[in-house]
Backbone as CSV, one residue per row, in Angstrom:
resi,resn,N_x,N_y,N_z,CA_x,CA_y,CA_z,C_x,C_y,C_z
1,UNK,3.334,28.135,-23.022,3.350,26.787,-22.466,4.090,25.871,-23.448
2,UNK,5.254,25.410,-23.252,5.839,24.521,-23.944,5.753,23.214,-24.254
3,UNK,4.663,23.043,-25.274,4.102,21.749,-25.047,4.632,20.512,-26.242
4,UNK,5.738,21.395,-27.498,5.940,20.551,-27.976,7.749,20.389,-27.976
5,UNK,8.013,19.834,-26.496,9.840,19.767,-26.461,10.164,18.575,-26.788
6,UNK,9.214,17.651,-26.400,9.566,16.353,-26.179,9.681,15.472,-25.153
7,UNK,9.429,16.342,-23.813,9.464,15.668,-22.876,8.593,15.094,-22.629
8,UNK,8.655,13.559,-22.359,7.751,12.338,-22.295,6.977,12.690,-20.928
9,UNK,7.294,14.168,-19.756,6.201,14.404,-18.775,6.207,15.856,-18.813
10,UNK,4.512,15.819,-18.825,3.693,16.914,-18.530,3.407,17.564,-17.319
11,UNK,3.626,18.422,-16.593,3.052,18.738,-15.376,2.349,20.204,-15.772
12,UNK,0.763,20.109,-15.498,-0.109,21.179,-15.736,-1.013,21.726,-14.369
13,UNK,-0.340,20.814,-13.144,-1.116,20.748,-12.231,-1.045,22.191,-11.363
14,UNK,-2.509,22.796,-10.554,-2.830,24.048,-10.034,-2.657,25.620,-11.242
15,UNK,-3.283,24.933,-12.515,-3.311,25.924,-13.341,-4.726,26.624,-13.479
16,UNK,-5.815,26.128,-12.450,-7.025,26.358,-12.856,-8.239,26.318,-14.353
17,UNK,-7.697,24.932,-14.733,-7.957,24.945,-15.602,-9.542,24.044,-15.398
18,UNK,-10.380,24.760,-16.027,-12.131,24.057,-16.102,-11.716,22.893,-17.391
19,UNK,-10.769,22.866,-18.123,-10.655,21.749,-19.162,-9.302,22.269,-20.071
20,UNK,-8.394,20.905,-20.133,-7.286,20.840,-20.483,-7.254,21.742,-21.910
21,UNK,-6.034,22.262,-22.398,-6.079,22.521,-23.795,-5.639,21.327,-24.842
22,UNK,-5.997,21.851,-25.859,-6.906,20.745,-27.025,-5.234,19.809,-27.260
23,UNK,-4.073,21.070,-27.210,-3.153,20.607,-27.915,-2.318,19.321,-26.999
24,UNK,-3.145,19.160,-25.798,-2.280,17.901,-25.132,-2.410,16.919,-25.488
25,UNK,-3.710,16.514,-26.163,-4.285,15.527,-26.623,-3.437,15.023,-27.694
26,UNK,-2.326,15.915,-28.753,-1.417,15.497,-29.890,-0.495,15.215,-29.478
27,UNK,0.023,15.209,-27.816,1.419,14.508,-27.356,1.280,13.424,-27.144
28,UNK,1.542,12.705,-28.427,1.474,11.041,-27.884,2.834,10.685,-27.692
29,UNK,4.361,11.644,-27.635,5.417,11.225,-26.941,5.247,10.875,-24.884
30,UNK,3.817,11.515,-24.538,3.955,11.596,-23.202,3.801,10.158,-22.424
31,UNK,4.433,10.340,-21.518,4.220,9.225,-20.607,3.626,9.410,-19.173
32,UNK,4.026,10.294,-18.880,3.241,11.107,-17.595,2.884,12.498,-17.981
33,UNK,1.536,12.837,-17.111,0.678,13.558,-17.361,0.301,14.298,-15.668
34,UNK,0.340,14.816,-15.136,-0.006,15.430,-14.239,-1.136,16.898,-13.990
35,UNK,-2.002,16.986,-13.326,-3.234,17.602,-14.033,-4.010,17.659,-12.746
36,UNK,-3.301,17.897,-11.471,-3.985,17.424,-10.192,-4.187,19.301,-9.903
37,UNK,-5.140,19.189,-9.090,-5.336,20.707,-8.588,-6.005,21.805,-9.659
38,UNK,-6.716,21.399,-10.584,-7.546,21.959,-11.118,-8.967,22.195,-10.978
39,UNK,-9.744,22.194,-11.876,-11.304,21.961,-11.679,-12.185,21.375,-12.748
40,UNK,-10.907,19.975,-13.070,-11.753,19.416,-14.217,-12.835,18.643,-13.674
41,UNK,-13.874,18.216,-14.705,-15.029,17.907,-13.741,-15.023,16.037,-15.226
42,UNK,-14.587,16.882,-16.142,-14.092,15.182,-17.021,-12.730,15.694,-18.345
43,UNK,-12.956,14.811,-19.163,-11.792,14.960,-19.840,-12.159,14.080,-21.107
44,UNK,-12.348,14.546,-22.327,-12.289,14.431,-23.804,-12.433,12.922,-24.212
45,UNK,-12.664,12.420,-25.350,-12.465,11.562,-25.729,-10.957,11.107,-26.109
46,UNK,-10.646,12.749,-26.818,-9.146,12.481,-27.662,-8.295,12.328,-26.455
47,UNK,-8.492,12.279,-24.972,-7.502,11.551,-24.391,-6.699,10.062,-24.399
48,UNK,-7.805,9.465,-25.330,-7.648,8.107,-25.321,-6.571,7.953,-26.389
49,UNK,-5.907,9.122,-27.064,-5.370,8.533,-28.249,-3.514,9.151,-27.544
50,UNK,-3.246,9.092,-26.245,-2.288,9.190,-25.830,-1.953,8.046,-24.930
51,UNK,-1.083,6.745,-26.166,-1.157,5.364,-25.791,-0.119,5.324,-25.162
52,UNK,0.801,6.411,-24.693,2.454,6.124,-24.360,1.748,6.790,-22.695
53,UNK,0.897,6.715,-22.380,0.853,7.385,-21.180,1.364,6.244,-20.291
54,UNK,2.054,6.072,-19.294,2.046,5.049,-17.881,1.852,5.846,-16.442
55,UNK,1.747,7.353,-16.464,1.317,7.430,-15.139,0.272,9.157,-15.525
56,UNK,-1.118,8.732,-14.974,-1.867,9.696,-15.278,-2.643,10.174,-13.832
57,UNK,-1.838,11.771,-13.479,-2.451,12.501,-12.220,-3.779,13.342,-12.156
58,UNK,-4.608,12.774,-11.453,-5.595,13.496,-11.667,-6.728,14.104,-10.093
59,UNK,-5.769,14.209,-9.156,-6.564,14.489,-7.514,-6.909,15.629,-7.460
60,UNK,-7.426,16.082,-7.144,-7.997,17.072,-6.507,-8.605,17.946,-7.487
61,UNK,-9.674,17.489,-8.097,-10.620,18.020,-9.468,-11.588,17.748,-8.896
62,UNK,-12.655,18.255,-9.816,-14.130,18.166,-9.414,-14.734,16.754,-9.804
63,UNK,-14.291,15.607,-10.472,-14.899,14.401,-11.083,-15.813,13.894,-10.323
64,UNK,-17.012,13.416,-10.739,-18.054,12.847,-10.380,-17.752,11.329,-10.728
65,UNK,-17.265,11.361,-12.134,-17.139,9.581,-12.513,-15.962,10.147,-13.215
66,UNK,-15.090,8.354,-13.498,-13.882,8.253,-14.357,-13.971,8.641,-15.283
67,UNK,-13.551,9.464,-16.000,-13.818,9.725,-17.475,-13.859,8.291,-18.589
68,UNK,-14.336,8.045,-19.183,-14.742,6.684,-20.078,-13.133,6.960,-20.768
69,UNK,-12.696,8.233,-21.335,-11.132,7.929,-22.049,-10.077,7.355,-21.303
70,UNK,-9.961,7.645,-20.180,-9.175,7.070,-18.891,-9.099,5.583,-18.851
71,UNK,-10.278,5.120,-19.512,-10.055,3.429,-18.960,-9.722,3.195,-20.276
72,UNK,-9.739,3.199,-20.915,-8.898,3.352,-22.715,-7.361,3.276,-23.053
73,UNK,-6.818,3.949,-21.773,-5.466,4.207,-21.560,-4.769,2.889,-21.254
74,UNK,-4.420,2.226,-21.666,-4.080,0.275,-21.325,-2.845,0.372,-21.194
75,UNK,-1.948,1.639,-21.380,-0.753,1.108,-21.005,-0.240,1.512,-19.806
76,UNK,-1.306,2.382,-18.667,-0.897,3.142,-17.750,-0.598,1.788,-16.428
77,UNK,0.130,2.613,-15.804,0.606,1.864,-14.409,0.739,2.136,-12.821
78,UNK,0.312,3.781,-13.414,0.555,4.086,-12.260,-1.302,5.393,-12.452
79,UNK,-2.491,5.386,-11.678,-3.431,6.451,-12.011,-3.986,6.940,-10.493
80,UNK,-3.885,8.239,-10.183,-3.945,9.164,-9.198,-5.387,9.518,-9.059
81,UNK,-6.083,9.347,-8.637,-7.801,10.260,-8.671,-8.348,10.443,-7.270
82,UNK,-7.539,10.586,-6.529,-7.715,11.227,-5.272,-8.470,12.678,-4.763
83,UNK,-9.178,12.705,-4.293,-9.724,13.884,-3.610,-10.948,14.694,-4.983
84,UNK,-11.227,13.714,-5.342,-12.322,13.987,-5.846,-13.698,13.901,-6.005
85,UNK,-14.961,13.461,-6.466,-16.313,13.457,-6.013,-16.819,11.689,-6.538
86,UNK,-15.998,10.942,-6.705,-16.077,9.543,-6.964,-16.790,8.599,-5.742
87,UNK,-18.380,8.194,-6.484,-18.414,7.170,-5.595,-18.506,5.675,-6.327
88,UNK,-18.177,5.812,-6.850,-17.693,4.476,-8.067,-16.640,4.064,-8.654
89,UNK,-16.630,2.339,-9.303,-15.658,2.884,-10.851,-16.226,1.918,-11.827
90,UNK,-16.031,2.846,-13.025,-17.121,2.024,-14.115,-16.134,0.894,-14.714
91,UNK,-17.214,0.067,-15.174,-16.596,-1.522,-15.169,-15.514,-1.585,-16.397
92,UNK,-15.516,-0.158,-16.942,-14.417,-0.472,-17.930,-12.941,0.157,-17.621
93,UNK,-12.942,0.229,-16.075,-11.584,0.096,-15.230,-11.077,-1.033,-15.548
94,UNK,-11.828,-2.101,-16.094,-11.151,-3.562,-15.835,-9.569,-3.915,-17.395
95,UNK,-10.287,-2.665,-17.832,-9.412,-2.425,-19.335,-8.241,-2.358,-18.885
96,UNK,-7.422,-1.363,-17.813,-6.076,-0.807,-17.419,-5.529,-2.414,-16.511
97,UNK,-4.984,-3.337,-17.298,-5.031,-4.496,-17.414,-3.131,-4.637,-16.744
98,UNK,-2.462,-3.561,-16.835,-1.158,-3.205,-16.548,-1.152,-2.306,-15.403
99,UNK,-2.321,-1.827,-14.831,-1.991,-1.204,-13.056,-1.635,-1.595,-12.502
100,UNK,-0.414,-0.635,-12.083,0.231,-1.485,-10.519,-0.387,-0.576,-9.391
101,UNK,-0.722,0.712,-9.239,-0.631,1.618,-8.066,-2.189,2.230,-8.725
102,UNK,-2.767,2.205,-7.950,-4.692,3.047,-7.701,-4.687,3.621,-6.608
103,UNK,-4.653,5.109,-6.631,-4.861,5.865,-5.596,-6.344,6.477,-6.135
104,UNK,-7.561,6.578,-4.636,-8.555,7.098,-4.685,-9.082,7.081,-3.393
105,UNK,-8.004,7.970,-2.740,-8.374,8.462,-0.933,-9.061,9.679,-1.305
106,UNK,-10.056,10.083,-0.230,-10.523,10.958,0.004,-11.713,11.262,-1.152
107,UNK,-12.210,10.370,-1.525,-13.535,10.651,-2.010,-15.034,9.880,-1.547
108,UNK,-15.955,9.544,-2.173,-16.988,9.183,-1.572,-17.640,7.171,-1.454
109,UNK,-16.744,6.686,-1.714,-17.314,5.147,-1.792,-17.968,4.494,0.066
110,UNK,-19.057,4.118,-0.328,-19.328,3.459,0.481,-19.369,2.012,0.372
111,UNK,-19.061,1.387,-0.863,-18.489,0.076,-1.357,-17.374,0.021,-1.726
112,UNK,-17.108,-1.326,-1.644,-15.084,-1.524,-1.901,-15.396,-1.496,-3.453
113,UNK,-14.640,-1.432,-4.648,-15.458,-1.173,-5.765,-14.572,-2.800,-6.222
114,UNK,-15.352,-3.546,-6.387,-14.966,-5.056,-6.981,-14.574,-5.458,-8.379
115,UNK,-14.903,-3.594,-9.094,-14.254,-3.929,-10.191,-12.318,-3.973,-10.349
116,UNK,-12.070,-3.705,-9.478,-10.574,-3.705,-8.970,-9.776,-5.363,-9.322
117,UNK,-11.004,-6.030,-9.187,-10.760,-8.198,-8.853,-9.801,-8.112,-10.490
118,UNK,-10.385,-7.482,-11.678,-9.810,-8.004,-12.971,-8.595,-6.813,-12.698
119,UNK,-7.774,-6.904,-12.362,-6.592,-5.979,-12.512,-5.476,-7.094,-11.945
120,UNK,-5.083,-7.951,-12.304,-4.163,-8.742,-12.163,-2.697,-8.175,-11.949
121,UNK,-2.343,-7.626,-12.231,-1.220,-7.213,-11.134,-1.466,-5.467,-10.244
122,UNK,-2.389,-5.416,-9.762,-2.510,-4.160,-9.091,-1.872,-4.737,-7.843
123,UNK,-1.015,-3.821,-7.178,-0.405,-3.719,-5.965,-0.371,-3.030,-5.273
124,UNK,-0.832,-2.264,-5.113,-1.161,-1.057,-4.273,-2.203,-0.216,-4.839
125,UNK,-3.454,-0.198,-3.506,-4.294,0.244,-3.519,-4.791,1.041,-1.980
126,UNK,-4.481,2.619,-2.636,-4.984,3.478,-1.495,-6.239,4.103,-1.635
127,UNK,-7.243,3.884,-0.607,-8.543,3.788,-0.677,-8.944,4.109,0.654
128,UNK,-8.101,5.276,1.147,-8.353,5.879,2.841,-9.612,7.236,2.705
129,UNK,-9.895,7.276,3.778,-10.554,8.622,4.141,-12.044,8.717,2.816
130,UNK,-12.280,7.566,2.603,-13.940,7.336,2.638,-14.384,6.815,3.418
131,UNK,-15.615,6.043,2.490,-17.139,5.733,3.929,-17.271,3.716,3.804
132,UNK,-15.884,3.597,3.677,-16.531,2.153,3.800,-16.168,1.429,4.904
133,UNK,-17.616,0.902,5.307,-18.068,0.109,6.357,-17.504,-1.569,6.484
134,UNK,-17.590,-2.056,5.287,-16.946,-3.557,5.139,-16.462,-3.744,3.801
135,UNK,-15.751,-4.721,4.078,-14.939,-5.188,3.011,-15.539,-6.694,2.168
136,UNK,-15.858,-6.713,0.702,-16.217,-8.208,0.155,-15.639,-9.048,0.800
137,UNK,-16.148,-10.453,1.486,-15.539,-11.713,1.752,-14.324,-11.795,0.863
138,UNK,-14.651,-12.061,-1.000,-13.674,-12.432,-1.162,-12.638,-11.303,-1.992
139,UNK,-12.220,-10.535,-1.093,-11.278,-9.317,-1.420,-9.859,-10.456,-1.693
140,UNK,-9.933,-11.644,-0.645,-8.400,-12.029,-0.949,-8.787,-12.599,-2.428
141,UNK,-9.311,-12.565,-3.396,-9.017,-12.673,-4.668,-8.018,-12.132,-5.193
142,UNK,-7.517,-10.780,-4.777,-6.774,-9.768,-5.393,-5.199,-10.615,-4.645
143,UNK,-4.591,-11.133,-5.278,-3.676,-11.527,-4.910,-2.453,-11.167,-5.248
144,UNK,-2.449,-9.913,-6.279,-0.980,-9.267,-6.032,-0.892,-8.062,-5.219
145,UNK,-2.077,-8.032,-4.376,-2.358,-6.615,-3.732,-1.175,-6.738,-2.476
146,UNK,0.110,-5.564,-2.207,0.885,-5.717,-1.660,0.585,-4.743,-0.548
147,UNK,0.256,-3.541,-1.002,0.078,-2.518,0.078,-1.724,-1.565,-0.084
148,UNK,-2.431,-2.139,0.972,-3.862,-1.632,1.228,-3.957,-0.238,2.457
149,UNK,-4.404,0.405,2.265,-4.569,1.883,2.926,-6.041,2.002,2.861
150,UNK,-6.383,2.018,4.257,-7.918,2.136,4.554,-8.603,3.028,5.240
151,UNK,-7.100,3.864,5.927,-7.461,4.860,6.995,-8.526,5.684,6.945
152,UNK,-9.253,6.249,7.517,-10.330,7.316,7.650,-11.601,6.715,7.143
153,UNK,-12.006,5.261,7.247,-12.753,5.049,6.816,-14.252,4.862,7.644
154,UNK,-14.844,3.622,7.947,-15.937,3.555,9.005,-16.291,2.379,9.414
155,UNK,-14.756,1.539,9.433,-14.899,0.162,10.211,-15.321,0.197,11.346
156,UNK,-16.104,-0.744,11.990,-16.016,-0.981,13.347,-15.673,-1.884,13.872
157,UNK,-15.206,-2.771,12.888,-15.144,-4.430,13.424,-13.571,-4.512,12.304
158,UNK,-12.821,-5.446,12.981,-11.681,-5.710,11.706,-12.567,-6.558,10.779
159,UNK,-11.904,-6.308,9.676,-12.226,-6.833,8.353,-11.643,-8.707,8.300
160,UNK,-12.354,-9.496,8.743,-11.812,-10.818,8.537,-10.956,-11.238,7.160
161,UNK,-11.267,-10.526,6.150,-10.863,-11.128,4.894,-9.346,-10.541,5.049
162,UNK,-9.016,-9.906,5.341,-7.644,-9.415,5.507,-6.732,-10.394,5.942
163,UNK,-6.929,-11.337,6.743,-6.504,-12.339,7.355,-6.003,-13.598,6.245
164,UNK,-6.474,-13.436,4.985,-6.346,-14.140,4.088,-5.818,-13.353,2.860
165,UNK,-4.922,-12.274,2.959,-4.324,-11.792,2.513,-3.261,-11.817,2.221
166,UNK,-2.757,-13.207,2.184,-1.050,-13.795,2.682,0.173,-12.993,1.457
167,UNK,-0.154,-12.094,0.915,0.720,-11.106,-0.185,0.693,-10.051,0.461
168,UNK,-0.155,-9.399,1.498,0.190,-7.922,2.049,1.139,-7.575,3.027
169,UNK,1.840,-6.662,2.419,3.358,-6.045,3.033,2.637,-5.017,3.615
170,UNK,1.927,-3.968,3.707,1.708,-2.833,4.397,0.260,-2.800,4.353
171,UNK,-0.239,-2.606,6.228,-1.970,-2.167,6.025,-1.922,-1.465,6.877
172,UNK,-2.473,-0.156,6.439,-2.852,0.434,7.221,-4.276,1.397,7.650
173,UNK,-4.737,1.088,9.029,-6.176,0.863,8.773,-6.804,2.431,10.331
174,UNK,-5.479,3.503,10.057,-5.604,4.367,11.164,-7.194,5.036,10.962
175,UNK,-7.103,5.730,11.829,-8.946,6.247,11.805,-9.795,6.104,11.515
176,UNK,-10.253,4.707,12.277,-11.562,3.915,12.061,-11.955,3.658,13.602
177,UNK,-12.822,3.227,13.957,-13.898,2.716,14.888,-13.485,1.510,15.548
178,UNK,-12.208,0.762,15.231,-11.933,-0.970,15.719,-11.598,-0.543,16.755
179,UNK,-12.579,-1.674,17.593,-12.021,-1.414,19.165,-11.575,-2.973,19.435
180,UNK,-10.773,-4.133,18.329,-10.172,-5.305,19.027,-9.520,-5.609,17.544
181,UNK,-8.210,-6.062,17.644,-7.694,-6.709,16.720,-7.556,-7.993,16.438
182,UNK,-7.380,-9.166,15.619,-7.344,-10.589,15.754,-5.660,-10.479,15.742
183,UNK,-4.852,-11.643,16.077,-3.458,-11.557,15.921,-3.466,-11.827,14.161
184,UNK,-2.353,-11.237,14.123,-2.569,-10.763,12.495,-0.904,-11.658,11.988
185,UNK,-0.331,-12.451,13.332,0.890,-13.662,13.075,0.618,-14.534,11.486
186,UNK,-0.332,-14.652,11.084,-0.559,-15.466,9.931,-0.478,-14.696,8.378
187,UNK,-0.232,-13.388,8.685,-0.155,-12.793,7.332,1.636,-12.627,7.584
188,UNK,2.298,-13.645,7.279,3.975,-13.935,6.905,4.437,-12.757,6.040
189,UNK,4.227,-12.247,5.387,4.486,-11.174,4.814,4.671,-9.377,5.421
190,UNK,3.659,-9.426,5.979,3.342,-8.380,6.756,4.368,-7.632,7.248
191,UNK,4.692,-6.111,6.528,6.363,-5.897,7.575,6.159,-4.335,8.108
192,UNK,4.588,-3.806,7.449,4.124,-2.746,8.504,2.684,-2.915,8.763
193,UNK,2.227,-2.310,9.838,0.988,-2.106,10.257,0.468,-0.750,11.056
194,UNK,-0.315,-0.039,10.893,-0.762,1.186,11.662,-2.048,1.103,11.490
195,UNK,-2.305,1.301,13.164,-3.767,0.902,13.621,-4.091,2.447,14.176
196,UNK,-3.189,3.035,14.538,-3.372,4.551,14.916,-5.096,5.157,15.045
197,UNK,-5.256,5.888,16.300,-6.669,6.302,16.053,-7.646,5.321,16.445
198,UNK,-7.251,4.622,16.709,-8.721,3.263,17.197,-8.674,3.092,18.596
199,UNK,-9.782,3.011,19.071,-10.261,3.003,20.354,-9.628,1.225,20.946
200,UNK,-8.429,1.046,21.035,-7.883,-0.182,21.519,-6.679,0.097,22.326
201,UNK,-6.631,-0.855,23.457,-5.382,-0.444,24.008,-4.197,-0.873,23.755
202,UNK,-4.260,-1.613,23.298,-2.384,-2.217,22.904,-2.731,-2.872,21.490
203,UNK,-1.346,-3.212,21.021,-1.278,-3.379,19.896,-1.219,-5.497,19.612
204,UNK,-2.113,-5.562,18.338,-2.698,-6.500,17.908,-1.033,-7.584,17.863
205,UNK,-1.209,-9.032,17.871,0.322,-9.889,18.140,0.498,-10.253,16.372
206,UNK,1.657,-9.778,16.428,2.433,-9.281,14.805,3.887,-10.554,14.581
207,UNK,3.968,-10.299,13.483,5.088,-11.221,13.935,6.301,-10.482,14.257
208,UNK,7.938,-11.323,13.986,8.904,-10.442,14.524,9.201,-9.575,13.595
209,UNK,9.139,-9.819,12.298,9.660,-8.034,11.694,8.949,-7.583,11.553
210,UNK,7.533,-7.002,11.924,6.311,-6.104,11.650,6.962,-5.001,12.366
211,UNK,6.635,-3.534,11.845,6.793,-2.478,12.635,5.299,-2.284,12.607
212,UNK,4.793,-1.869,13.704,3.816,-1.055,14.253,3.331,0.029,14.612
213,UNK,2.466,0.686,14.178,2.078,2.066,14.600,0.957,2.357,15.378
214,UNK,0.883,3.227,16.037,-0.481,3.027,16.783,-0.167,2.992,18.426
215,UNK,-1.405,3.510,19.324,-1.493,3.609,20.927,-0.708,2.138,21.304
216,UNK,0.339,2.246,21.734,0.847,1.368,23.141,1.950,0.978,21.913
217,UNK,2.028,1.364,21.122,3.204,0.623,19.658,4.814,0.569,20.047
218,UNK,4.822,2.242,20.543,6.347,2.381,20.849,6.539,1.492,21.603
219,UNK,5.778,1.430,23.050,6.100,0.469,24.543,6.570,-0.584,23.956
220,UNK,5.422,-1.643,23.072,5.165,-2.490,22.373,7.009,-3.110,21.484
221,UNK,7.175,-1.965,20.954,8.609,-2.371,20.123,9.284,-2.061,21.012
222,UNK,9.612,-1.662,22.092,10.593,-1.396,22.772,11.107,-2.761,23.785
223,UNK,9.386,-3.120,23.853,9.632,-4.514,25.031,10.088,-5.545,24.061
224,UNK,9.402,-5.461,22.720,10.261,-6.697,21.873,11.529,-7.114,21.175
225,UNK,11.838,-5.356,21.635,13.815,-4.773,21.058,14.368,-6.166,22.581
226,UNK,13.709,-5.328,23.523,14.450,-5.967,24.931,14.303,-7.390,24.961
227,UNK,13.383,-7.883,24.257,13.343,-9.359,24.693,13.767,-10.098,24.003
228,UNK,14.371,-9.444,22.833,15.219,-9.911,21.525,16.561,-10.009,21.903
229,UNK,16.966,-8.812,22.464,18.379,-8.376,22.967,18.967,-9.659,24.440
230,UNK,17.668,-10.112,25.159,18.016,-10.550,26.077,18.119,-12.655,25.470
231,UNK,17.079,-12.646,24.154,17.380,-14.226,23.995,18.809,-14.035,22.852
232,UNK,18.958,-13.086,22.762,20.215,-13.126,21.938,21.978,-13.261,22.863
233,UNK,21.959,-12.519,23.850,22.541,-12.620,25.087,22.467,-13.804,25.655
234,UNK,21.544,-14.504,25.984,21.217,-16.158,26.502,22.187,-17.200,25.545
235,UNK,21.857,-16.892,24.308,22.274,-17.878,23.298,23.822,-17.587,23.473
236,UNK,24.134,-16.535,23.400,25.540,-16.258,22.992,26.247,-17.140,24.557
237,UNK,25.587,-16.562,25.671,26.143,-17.333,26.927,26.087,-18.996,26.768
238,UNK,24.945,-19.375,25.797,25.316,-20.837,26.320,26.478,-20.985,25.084
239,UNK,26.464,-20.420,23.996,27.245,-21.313,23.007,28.335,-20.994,23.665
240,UNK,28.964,-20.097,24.477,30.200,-19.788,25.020,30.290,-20.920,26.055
241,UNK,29.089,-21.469,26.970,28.931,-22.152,27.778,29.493,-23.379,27.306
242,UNK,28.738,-24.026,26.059,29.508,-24.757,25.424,30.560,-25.420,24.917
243,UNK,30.829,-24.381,24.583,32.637,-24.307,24.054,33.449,-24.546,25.548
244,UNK,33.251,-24.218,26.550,33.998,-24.046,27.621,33.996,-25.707,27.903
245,UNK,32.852,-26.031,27.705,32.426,-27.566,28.135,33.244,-28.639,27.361
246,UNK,33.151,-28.482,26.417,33.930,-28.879,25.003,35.436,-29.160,25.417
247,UNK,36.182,-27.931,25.798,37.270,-28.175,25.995,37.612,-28.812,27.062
248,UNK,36.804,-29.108,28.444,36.869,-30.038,29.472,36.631,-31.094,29.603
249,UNK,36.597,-31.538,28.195,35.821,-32.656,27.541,37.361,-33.419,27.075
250,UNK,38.551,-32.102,26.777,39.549,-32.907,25.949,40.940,-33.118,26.780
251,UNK,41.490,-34.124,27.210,42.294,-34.830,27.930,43.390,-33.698,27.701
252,UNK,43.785,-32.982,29.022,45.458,-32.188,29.177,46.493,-32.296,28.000
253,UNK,46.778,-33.604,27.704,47.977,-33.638,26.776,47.571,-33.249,25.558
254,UNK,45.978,-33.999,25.246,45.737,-33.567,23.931,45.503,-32.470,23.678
255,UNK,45.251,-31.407,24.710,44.884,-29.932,24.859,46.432,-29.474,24.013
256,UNK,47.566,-29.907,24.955,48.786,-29.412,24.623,49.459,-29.934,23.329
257,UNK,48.989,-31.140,22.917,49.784,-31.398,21.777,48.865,-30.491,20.602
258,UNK,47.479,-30.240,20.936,46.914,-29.585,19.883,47.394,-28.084,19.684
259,UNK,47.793,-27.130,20.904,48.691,-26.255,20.932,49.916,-26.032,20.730
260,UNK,50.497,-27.227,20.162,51.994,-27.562,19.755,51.664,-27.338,18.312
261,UNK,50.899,-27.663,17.672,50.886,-27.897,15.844,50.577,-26.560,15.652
């Protein structure tokens, strides 16, 4: 295993490993770390002394909780912990003070975890295919949050606070229980949405560049391609209409002396 080349990324992932070897812990050239598809269940203290890390993979392991060295890591930006046995995160998540991207689909939360609020620039947060039922009132605290992923979760009602989310570019909230959407025109930002999987028949009123996913979506963009295509056609007829008017507006000679110069 070539662990001392220099390359600032590691990939150790689907090696079956019950716990990393000792000697990764002395690459403090690394910056990424990849380690997904094993059967770690935690991870060392001496992880904490690899300060050059910015993106640390860790899905599909056995973890019960974050490892305490993990939140130690302050310079990371990008941390993976997907598909593992997490129904928490301990409050000294609030350390990784430089996250932009938190992935943790497919494990066990039945709370939104609020220690997420001190992460000042987190922007993406995927948090699909658990068990949560509602969302904190004040989730729009998180105000650099750009893209939220909720799918597979156990809404039944839309989440009102979303509505006050005026920074989210992408939500998507497929395989849940919502059987009515609110018009979602007030989140200006908004440029995808997938509702996919919900017991509703047509799709929630978006604004004009939202793409949509979800039962009745295609129909949905197709009628708003056509009704785009047809006020665009209107306009073009009157400004032509216009112009025609314009020139019946300008006295014969002056028509011709202006075609003389």
């Amino acid at each position: 295993m070539p662990l001392f080349h220099g390359d600032p990324v590691l990939d150790l992932s689907y090696r079956k490993f019950k716990r990393l070897p000792s000697r990764v812990y002395g690459l403090m050239h690394l910056e990424k770390l990849y380690v997904c598809g094993n059967s770690l269940r935690t991870l060392p203290d001496s992880l904490s002394q690899l300060h050059g890390l910015r993106t640390l993979a860790l899905d599909f392991n056995k973890m019960e909780d974050v490892p305490p060295a993990v939140c130690q890591l302050t310079n990371l930006t990008r941390l993976y912990l997907g598909s593992n046995r997490l129904m928490n995160l301990p409050p000294e998540v609030s350390n990784l003070q430089n996250l932009r991207c938190l992935w943790v689909e497919s494990n066990y939360f039945q709370r939104f975890p609020r220690e997420l609020y001190d992460l000042p620039y987190l922007k993406s947060l995927q948090i699909g295919d658990n068990r949560l039922k509602t969302l904190p009132p004040d989730l729009w605290r998180m105000e650099a949050l750009r893209g939220l992923w909720l799918y597979g979760n156990r809404f039944e009602t839309f989440p009102k606070v979303l509505l006050r989310m005026q920074g989210l570019e992408i939500l998507d909230l497929d395989r849940n229980k919502i059987s009515e959407f609110p018009s979602l025109k007030r989140l200006k930002a908004l440029r995808l949405f997938s509702y996919d999987h919900n017991p509703v028949d047509a799709p929630p009123k978006v604004g004009e560049e939202v793409l949509v996913v979800g039962e009745g979506a295609a129909e949905f963009l197709e009628q708003r391609e056509a009704r785009n295509e047809r006020r665009r056609k209107a306009a073009e007829q009157e400004a032509e209409e216009l112009a025609m008017a314009g020139e019946d507006l300008i006295p014969p000679h002056d028509r011709q002396a202006g075609g003389g110069r």
